[in-house]
C-alpha positions in Angstrom: 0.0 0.0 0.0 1.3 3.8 -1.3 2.4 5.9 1.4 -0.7 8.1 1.1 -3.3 5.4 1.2 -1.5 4.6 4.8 -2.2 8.0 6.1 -6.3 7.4 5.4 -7.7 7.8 8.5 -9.8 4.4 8.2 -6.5 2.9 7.9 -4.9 4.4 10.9 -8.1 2.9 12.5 -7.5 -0.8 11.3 -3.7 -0.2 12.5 -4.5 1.1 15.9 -7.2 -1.4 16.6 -5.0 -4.3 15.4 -2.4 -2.9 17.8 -4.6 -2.7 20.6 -6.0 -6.3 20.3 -2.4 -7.6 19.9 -1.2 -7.8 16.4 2.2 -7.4 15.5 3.1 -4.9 13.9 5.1 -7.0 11.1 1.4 -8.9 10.6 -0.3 -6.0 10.6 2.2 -4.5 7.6 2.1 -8.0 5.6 -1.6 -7.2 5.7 -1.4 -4.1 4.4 1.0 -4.8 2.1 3.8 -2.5 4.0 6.6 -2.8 5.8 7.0 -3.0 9.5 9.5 0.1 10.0 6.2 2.0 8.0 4.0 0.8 10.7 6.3 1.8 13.8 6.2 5.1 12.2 2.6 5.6 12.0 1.9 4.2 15.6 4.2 6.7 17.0 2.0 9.3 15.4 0.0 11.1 18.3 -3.3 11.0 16.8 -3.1 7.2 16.2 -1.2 6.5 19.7 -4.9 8.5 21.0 -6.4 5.6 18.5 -4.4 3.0 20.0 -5.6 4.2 23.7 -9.1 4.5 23.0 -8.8 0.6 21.3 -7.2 -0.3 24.4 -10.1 1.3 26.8 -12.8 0.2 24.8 -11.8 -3.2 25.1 -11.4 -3.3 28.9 -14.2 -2.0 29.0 -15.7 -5.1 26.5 -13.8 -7.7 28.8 -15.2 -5.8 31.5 -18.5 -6.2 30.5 -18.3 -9.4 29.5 -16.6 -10.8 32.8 -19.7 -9.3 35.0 -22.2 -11.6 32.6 -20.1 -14.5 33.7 -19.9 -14.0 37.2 -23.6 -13.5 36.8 -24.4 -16.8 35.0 -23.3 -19.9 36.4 -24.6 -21.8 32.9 -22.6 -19.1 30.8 -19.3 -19.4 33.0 -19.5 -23.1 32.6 -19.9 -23.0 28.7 -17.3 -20.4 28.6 -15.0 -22.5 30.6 -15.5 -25.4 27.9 -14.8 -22.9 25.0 -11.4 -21.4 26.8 -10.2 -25.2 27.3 -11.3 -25.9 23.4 -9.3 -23.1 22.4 -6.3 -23.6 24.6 -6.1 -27.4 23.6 -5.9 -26.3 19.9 -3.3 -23.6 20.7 -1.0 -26.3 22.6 -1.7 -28.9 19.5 -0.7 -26.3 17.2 2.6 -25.5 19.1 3.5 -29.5 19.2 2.8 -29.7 15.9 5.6 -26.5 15.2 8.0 -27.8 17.5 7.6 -31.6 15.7 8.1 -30.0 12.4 10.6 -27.8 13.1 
């Protein structure tokens, strides 16, 4: 992606919400077809740090949220429970299956 498309506010949206949920920023360049030096710089930015921030507040807030459900629900705790231990079964099979092939 050009230089100028980068500076698009929508994408300076996608970059600091990807940052704030995790995402490094070398995936986050392969996806926008970048590099990850060009996405360092654009983080550093103040108005897309502020992005970054907000991402981050809004989803506390989210996990927040969704934790007071749970502790309010003992049927949506225990189904949640399953899905975690799904979920972190698959990770672990994935990383035995790297270190296997590796």
């Amino acid at each position: 992606m050009n230089r100028s498309k980068l500076d698009r506010q929508h994408v300076k949206m996608i970059i600091a919400h990807s940052l704030a949920a995790g995402s490094s920023q070398r995936k986050i360049a392969e996806m926008l077809d970048t590099s990850q030096p060009t996405i360092s710089r654009i983080a550093r930015k103040d108005d897309v740090r502020e992005m970054i921030q907000n991402e981050e507040r809004l989803f506390l807030q989210s996990v927040e949220t969704i934790c007071e459900k749970l502790r309010q629900d003992p049927v949506l705790m225990k189904e949640y429970e399953k899905q975690i231990t799904k979920e972190l079964f698959k990770g672990l099979r994935r990383t035995f299956e790297e270190c296997r092939l590796g």
